[in-house]
PyMOL CGO cylinders between C-alpha atoms (Angstrom):
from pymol import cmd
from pymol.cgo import CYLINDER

trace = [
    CYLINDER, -81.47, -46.76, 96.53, -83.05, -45.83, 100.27, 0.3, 1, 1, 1, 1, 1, 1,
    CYLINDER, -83.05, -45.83, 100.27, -84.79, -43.20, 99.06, 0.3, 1, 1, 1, 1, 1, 1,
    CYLINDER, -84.79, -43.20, 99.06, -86.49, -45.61, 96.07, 0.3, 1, 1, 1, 1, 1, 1,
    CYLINDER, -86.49, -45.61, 96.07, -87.36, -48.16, 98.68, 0.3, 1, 1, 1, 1, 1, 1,
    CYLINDER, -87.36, -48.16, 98.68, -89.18, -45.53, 100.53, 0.3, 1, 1, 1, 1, 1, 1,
    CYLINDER, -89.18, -45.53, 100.53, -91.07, -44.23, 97.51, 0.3, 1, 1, 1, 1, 1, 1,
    CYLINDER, -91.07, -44.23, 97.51, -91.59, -47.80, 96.55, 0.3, 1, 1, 1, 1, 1, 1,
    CYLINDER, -91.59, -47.80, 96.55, -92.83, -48.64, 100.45, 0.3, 1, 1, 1, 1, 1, 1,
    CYLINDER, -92.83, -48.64, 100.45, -95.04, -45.81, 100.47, 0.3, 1, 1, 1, 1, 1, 1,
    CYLINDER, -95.04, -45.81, 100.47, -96.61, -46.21, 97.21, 0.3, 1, 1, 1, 1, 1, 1,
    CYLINDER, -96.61, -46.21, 97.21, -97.35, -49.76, 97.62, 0.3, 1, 1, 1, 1, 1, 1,
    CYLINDER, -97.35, -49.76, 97.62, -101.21, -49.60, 97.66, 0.3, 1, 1, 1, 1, 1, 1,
    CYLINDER, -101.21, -49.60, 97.66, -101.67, -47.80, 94.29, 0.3, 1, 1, 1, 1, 1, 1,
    CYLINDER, -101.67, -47.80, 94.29, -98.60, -49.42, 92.82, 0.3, 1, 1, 1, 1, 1, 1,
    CYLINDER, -98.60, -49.42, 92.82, -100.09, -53.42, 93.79, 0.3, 1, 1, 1, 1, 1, 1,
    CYLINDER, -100.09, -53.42, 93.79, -103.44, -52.26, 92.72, 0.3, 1, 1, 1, 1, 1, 1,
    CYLINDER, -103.44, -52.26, 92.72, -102.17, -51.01, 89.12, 0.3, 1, 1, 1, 1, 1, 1,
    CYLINDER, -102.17, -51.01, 89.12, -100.22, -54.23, 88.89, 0.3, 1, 1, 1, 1, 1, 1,
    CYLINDER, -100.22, -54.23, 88.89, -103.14, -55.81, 89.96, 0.3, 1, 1, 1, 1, 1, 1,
    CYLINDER, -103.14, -55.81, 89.96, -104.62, -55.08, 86.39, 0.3, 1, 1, 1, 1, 1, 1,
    CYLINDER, -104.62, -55.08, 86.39, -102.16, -57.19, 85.02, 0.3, 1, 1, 1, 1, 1, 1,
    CYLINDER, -102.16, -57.19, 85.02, -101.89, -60.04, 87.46, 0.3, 1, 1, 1, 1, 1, 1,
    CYLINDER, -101.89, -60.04, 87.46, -105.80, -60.25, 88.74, 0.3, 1, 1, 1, 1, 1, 1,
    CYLINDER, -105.80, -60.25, 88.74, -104.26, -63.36, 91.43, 0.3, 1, 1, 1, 1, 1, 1,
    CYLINDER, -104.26, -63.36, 91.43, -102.42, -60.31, 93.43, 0.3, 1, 1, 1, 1, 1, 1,
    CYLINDER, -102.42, -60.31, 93.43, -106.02, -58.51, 93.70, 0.3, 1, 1, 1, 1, 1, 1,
    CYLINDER, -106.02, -58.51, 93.70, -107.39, -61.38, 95.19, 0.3, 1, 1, 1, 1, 1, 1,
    CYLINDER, -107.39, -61.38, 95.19, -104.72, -61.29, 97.73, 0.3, 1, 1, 1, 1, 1, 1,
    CYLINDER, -104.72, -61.29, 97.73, -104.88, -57.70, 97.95, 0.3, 1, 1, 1, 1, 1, 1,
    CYLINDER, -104.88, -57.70, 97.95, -104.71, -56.66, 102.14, 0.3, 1, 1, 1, 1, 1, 1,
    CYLINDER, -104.71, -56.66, 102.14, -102.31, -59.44, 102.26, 0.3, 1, 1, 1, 1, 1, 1,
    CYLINDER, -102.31, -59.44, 102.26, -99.72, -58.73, 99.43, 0.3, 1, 1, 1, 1, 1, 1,
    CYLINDER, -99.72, -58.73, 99.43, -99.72, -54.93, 100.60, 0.3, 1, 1, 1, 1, 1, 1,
    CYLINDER, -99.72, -54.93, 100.60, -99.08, -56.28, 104.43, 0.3, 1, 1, 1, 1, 1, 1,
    CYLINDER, -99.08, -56.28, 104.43, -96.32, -58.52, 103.13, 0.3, 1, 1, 1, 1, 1, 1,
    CYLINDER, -96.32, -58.52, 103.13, -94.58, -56.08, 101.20, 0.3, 1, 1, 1, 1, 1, 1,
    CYLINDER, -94.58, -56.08, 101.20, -94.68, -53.73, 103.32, 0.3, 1, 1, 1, 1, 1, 1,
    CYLINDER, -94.68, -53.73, 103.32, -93.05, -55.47, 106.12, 0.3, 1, 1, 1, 1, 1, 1,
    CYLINDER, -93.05, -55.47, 106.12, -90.75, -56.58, 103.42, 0.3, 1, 1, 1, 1, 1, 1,
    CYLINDER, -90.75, -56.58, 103.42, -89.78, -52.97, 102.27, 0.3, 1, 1, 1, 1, 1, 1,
    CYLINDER, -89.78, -52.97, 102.27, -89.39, -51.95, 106.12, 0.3, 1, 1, 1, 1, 1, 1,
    CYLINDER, -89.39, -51.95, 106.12, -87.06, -54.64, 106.82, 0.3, 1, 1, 1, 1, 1, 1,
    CYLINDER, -87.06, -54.64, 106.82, -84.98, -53.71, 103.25, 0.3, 1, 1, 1, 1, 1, 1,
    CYLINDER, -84.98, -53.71, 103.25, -85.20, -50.13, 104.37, 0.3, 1, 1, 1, 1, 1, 1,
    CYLINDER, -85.20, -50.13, 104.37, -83.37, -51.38, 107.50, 0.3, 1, 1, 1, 1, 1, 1,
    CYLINDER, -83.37, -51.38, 107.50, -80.92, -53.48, 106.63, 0.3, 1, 1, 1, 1, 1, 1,
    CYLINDER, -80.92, -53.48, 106.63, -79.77, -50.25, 103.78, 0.3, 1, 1, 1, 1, 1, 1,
    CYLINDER, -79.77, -50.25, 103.78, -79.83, -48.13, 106.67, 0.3, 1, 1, 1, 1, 1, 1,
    CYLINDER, -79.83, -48.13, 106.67, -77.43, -50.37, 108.65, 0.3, 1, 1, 1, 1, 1, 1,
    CYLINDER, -77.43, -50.37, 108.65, -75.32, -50.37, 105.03, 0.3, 1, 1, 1, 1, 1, 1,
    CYLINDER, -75.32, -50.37, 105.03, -75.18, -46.83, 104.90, 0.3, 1, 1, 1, 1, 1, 1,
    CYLINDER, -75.18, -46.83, 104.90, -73.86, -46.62, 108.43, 0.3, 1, 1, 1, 1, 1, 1,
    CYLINDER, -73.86, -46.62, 108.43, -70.95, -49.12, 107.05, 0.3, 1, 1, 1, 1, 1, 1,
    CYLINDER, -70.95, -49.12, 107.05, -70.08, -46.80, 104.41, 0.3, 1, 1, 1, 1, 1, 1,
    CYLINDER, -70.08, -46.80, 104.41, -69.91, -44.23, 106.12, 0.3, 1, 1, 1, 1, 1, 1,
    CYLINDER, -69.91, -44.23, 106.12, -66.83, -45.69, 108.76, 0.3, 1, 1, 1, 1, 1, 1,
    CYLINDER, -66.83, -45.69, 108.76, -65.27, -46.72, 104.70, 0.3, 1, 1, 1, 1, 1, 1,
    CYLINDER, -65.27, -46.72, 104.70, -65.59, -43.33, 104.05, 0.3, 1, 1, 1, 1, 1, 1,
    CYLINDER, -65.59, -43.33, 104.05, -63.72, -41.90, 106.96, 0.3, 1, 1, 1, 1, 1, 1,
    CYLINDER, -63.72, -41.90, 106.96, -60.99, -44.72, 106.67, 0.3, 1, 1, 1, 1, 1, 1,
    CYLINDER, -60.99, -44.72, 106.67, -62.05, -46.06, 110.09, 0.3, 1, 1, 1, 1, 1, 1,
    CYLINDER, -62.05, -46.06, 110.09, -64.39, -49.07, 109.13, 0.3, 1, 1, 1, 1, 1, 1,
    CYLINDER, -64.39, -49.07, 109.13, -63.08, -51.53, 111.88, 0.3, 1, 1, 1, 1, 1, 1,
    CYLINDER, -63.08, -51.53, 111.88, -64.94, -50.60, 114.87, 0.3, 1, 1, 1, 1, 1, 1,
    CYLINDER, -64.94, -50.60, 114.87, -67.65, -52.06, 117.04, 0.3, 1, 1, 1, 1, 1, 1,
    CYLINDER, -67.65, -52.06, 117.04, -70.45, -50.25, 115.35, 0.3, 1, 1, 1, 1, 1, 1,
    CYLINDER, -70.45, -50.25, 115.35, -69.97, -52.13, 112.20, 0.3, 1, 1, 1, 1, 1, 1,
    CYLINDER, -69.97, -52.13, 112.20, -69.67, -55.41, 113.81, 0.3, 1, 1, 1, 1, 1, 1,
    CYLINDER, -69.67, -55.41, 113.81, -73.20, -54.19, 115.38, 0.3, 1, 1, 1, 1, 1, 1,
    CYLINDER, -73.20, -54.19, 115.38, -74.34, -53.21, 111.94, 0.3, 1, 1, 1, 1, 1, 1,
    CYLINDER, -74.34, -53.21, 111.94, -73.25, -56.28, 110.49, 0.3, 1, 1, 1, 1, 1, 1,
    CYLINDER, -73.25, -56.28, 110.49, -75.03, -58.24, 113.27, 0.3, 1, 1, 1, 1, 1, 1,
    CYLINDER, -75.03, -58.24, 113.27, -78.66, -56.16, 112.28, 0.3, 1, 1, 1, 1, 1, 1,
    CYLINDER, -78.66, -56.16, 112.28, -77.97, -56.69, 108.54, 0.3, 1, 1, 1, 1, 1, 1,
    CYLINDER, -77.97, -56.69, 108.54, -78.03, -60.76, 109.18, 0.3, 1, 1, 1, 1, 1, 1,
    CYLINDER, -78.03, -60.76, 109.18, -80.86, -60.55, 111.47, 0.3, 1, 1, 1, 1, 1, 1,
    CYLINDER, -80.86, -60.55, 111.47, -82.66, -58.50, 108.78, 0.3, 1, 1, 1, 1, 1, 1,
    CYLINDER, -82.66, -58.50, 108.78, -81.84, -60.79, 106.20, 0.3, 1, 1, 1, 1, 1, 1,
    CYLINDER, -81.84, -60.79, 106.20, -82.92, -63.08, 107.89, 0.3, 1, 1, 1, 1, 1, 1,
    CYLINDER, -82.92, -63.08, 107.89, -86.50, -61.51, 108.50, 0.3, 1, 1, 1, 1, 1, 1,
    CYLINDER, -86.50, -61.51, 108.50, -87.18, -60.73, 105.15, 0.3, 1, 1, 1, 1, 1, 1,
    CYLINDER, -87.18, -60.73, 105.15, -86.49, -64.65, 104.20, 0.3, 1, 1, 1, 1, 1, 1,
    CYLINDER, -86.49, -64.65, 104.20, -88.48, -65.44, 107.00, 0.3, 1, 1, 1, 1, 1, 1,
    CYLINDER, -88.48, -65.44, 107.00, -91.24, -62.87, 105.66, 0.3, 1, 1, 1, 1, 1, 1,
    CYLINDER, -91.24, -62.87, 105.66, -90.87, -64.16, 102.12, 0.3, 1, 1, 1, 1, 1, 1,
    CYLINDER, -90.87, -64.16, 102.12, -91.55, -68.03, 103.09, 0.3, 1, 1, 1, 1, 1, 1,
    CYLINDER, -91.55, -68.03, 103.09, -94.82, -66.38, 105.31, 0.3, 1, 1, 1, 1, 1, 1,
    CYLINDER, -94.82, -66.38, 105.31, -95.41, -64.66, 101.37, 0.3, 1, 1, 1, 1, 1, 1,
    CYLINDER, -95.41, -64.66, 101.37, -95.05, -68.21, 99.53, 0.3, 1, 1, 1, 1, 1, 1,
    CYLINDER, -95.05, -68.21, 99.53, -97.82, -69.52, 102.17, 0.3, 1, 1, 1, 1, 1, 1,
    CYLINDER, -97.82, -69.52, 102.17, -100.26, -66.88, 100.35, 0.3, 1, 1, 1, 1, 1, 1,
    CYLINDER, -100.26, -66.88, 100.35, -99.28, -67.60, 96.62, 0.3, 1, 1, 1, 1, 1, 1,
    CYLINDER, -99.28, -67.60, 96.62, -95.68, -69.49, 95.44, 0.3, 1, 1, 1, 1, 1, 1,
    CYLINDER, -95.68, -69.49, 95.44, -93.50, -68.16, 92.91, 0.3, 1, 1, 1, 1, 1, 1,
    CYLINDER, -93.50, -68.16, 92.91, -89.97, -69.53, 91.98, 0.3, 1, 1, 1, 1, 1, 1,
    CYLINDER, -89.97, -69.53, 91.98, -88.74, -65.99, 91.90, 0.3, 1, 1, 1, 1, 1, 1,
    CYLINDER, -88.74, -65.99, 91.90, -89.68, -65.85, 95.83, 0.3, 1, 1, 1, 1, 1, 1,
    CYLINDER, -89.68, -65.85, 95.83, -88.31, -69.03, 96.61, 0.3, 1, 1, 1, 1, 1, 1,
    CYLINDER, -88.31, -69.03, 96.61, -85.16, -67.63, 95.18, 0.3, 1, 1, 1, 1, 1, 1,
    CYLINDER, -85.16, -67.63, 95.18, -85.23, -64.46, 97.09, 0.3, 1, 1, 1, 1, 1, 1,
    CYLINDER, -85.23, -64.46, 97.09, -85.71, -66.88, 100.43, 0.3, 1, 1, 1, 1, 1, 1,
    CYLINDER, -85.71, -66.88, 100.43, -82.41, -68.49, 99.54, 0.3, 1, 1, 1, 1, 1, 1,
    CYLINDER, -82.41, -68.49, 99.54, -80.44, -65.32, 98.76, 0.3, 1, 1, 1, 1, 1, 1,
    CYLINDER, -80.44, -65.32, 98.76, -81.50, -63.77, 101.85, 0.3, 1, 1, 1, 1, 1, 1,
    CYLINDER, -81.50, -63.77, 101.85, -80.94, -66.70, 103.56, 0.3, 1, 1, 1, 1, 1, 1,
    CYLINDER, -80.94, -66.70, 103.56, -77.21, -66.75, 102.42, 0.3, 1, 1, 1, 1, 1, 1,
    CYLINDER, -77.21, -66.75, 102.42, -76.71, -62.52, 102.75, 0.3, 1, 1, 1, 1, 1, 1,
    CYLINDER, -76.71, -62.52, 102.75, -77.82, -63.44, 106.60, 0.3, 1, 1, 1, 1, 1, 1,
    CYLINDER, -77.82, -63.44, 106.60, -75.09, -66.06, 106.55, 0.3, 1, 1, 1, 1, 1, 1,
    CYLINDER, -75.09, -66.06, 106.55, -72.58, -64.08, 105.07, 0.3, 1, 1, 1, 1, 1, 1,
    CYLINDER, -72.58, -64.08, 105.07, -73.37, -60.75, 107.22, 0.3, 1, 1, 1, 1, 1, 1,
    CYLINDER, -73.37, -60.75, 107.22, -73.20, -62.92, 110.30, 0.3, 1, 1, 1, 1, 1, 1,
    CYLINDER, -73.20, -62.92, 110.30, -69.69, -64.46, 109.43, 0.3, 1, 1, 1, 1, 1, 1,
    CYLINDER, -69.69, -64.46, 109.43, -68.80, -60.67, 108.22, 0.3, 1, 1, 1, 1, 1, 1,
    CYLINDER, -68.80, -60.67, 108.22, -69.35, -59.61, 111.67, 0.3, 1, 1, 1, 1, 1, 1,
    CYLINDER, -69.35, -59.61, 111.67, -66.99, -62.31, 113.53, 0.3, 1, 1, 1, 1, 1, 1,
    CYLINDER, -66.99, -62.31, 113.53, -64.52, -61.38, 110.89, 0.3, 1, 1, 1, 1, 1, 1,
    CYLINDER, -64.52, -61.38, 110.89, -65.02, -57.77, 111.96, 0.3, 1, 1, 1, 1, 1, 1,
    CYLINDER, -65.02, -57.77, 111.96, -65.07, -58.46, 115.68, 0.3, 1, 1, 1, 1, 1, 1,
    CYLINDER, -65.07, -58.46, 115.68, -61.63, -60.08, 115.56, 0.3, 1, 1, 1, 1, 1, 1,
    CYLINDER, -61.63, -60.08, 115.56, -60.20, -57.42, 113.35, 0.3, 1, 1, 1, 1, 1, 1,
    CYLINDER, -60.20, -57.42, 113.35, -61.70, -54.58, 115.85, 0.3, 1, 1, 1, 1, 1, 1,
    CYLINDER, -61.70, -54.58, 115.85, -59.79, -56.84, 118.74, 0.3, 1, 1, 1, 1, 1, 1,
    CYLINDER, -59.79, -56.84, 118.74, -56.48, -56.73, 116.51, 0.3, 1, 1, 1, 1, 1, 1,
    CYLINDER, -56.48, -56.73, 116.51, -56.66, -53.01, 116.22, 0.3, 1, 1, 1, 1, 1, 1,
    CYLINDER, -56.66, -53.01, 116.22, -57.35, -52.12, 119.40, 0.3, 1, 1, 1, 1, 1, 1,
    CYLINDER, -57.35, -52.12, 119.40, -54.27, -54.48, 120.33, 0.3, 1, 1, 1, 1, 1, 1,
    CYLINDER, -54.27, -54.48, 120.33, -52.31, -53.03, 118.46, 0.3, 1, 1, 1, 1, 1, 1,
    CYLINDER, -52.31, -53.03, 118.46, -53.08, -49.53, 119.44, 0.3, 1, 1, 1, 1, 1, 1,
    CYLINDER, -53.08, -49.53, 119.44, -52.37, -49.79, 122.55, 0.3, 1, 1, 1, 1, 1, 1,
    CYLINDER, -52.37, -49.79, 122.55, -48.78, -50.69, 121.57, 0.3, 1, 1, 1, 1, 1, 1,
    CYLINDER, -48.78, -50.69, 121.57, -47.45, -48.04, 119.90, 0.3, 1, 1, 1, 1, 1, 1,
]
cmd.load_cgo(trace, "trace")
């Protein structure tokens, strides 16, 4: 899935110009959309990374630690962004399919940011209770 939303990222002036042909209101818009999506695609490519680095303490059995309470910390901020970035998108044109990607990034920022207190008091509880045996 990273490596699609890179290819998709990268690709996004030929690929909004193609869809262009079927949606001529995206052509009109065309430095815009490409900005916005961009920016959008970074900030996805960001938050995955941040995911990645998650499963990679799952992996290793070892996923309560301070770096994912960090992680978990960027992946609400990011959320956040890209719902931010998405309401600056429904200023250009409005869709209800964007409106609906403001609220679900809206609550993944929510949830990530609760994730991480959860996270930051299980971190505290281990490192309690390694210091005791």
């Amino acid at each position: 899935m990273f490596y699609a939303g890179v290819l998709v990222t990268a690709t996004l002036p030929w690929s909004i110009r193609w869809i262009g042909e079927q949606l001529p209101y995206m052509i009109g818009h065309y430095e815009e959309t490409v900005i916005i999506y961009f920016v959008l695609g970074v900030a996805a490519e960001k938050l995955l990374w941040e995911l990645r680095k998650i499963f990679k303490t799952v992996q290793v059995e070892d996923c309560f630690v301070q770096e994912n309470v960090v992680s978990l910390r960027k992946m609400g901020n990011w959320s956040f962004f890209i719902a931010l970035m998405a309401g600056v998108r429904s200023i250009v044109y409005m869709t209800i399919a964007m409106c609906v990607v403001i609220f679900v990034f809206l609550i993944a920022g929510m949830f990530s940011r609760v994730l991480s207190f959860v996270f930051e008091q299980a971190v505290a509880y281990k490192e309690e209770t390694d210091w005791t045996i």
